[in-house]
C-alpha positions, 0 to 999 in steps of 0.5 A: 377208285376208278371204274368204268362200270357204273352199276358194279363194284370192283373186285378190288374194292370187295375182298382184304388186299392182305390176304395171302391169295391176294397178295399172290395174285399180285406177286406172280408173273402173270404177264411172262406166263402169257408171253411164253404160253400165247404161241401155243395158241395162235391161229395156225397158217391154213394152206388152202385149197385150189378150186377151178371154176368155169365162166364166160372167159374160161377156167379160172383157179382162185386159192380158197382158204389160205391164211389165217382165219379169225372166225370162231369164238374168242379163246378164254384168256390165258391167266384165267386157265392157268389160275384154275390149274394153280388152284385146283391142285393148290386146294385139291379139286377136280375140274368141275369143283373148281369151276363151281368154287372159282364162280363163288369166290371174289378173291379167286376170281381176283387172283384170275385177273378178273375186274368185277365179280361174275356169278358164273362159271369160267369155262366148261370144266372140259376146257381145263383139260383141253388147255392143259393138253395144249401146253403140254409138260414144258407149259407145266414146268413154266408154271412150276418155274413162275413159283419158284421165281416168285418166292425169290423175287417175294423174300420167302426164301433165299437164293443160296439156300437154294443151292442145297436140295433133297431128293426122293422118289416115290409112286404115283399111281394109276387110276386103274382097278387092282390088276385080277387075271379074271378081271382083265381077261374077260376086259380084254374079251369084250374089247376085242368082240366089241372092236370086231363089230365096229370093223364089220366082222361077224363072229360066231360066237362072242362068249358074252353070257358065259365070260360073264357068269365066269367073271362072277365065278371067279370072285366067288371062288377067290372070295372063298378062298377055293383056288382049286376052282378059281384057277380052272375058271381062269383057264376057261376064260383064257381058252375062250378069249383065245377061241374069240381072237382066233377067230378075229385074225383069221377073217382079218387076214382073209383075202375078201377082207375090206375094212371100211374104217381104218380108225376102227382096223388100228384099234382092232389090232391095238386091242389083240395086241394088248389082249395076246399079253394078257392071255400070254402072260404067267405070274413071274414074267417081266413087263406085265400088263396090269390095265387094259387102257393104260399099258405104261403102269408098272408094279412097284414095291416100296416095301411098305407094310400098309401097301406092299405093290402100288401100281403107276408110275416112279416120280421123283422131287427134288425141295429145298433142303432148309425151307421145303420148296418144291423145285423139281417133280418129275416122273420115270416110266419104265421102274428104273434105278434111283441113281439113274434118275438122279441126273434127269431130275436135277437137270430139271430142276437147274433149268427152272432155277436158270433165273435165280442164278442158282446151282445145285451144289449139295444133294442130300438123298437115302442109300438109293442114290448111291454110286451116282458120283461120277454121273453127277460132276460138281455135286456133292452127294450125301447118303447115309452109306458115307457117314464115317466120311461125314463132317459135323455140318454134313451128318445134320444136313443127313438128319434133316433128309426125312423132311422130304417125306412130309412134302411126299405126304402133302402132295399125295393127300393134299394135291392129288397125287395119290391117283393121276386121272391123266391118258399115257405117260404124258399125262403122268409127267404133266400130273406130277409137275402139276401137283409140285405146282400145287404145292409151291401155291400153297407153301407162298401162301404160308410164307406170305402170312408168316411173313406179313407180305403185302401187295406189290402196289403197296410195297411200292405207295410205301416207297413214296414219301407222303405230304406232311399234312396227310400223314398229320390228317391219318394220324389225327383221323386214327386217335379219333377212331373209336374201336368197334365192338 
């Protein structure tokens, strides 16, 4: 084997090119994804800056920084980031274990295009962040698409079985602490006085010593179950951060007022905003804030015993209903209807099977998604409240609905969807596509060992009919061989 490199060994020559990360390693559009991510990437047209300098002849004008600039360090090559996003939500990692895993592991860094092995790490755990904010939600679902066009293109799964899916929704929850008024008004307290500080604004009193003894009265009397006295402490804390943001808006809208940074003005009105809707807010009211920093969670009941209210964000999945393939993940801001999101979900999911030249024909979902026909031309619905109305055919394609909550299962605990870390409702869309992602990644390397799958160089050295005396040679060379205990 060629190497350019005389004192290292290939990585191909280290690690079983059968092995199923291996295999994927060869099988995955690599050069697509590359294509379609790199513009994201280029160097931006800067339009400079004009600069009149004065001299012996007079006033010259020269056009200083226009064009595209080269300087700075190399960017880190796509594959690299893009195989680290497949892996960490493939085996269940955050970005620094998979940073630390991919330096200790051959086969990973063949699956990211690399050459030779390399005892470091691939980036900074920060970059993986960063270059998953640069693709954004469309760069995910080209991830989410190279997968599903991967296990076509392998044989692991049918086009036309494709064609019928099951849909579900589910929660994917924040990561927020549980919503306590006690908790989030003296947040809102601190955030407000600390804000005000950053403008310039001196207040008279911040209530610092007293929110916190508050706050720790608060747990105590709801730990001890005395209500009577949890209730009079949490009025006291909504009279103090009501006196605090009085306070705050009455010299914001002074007449001397100047602020000196506007970035510290617009966080300032930001958080009394949010800190007036907590203040504001009783226990029946609609559109409640439960986080402080994260305005867009939701309180959803699934009418679960173990978890009866889960806090985040309405996604829905859409898999194949034969083989479990994750072909749509996306999520809903906002708690609406299942029927409603049926059309979204499966508008995603026929344009990440654009390439399969597959349509969805048949969907398969629970009571939900009913009275959604209309909304849904050319599909077949199938639930549970049409089953007198059902064929044979149909009733067992309803019985194998439940598979779908297996897959939900596996991608909560397995691919880190049980919490999303991400900043916004974009961070949710990406979160969820990210974990289906994920899950495809896995679910090919199973069919690649089930199935006996090799690398695609070798699909195609076995397409090419080998000399007779080589094949005589290989079939002497192994009845030679002796086995090895």
């Amino acid at each position: 084997m060629e190497t350019t490199d005389f004192f290292r060994c290939r990585i191909d020559a280290m690690i079983n090119l059968r092995h199923p990360l291996a295999v994927l390693a060869t099988r995955l559009p690599w050069s697509v994804i590359e294509a379609r991510l790199a513009p994201k990437f280029e160097r931006k047209d800067r339009p400079g800056q004009l600069i009149e300098e004065q001299d012996m002849l007079g006033i010259t004008s020269a056009l200083v920084g226009a064009g595209r600039s080269n300087a700075g360090r190399p960017r880190i090559p796509i594959r690299l980031l893009a195989s680290l996003l497949y892996l960490k939500h493939s085996f269940n990692l955050s970005d620094e274990d998979v940073c630390e895993r991919w330096s200790e592991s051959p086969l990973w860094q063949f699956f990211s295009g690399m050459d030779y092995y390399e005892h470091r790490l691939p980036c900074d755990a920060t970059q993986v962040g960063r270059f998953r904010h640069d693709i954004g939600e469309d760069g995910m679902e080209l991830l989410l698409k190279a997968t599903i066009d991967t296990a076509v293109a392998a044989g692991t799964v049918k086009p036309q079985a494709l064609e019928r899916v099951t849909v579900d929704t589910t929660v994917q929850e924040k990561a927020i602490a549980h919503p306590v008024d006690s908790r989030l008004l003296e947040i809102a307290r601190h955030k407000v006085a600390s804000s005000a500080k950053r403008c310039g604004i001196s207040l008279k009193q911040t209530f610092a010593k007293e929110g916190k003894e508050l706050r720790r009265k608060a747990g105590g009397y709801a730990h001890a179950k005395q209500f009577r006295r949890l209730k009079r402490t949490v009025k006291r804390q909504r009279t103090t951060l009501g006196i605090v943001m009085r306070e705050v808006q009455r010299k914001l809208d002074a007449p001397d007022f100047a602020a000196t940074n506007a970035k510290a003005l617009s966080d300032l009105r930001m958080w009394l905003e949010r800190a007036e809707r907590v203040r504001t807010q009783k226990t029946h009211d609609k559109n409640k804030l439960y986080a402080l920093h994260a305005p867009e969670v939701e309180c959803i009941g699934k009418g679960k015993a173990r978890k009866p209210y889960e806090f985040g964000v309405k996604a829905a999945v859409v898999i194949s209903h034969q083989t479990g393939l994750m072909v749509g993940a996306r999520s809903f801001p906002g708690n609406p209807y299942d029927g409603h999101i049926l059309s979204a979900v499966l508008e995603q999911a026929a344009n990440l099977l654009q390439d399969v030249a597959v349509k969805i024909k048949v969907v398969v979902a629970d009571l939900g998604f009913r009275g959604v026909d209309a909304d849904n031309p050319g599909k077949e619905i199938i639930h549970r409240g049409k089953f007198k109305s059902l064929n044979p055919q149909q009733k067992a394609w309803l019985r194998r609905r439940q598979a779908v909550e297996p897959a939900i299962g596996h991608l909560k605990s397995d691919h880190r969807m049980d919490r999303c870390w991400l900043r916004g409702a974009l961070g949710d869309a990406m979160h969820t596509i990210s974990c289906a992602a994920g899950y495809n990644l896995r679910w090919l390397l199973r069919a690649i060992a089930k199935l006996g799958i090799g690398p695609a160089f070798l699909c195609l050295l076995q397409m090419v009919p080998l000399p007779a005396t080589v094949l005589r040679s290989a079939h002497m060379g192994s009845s030679r061989a002796e086995p090895v205990m």
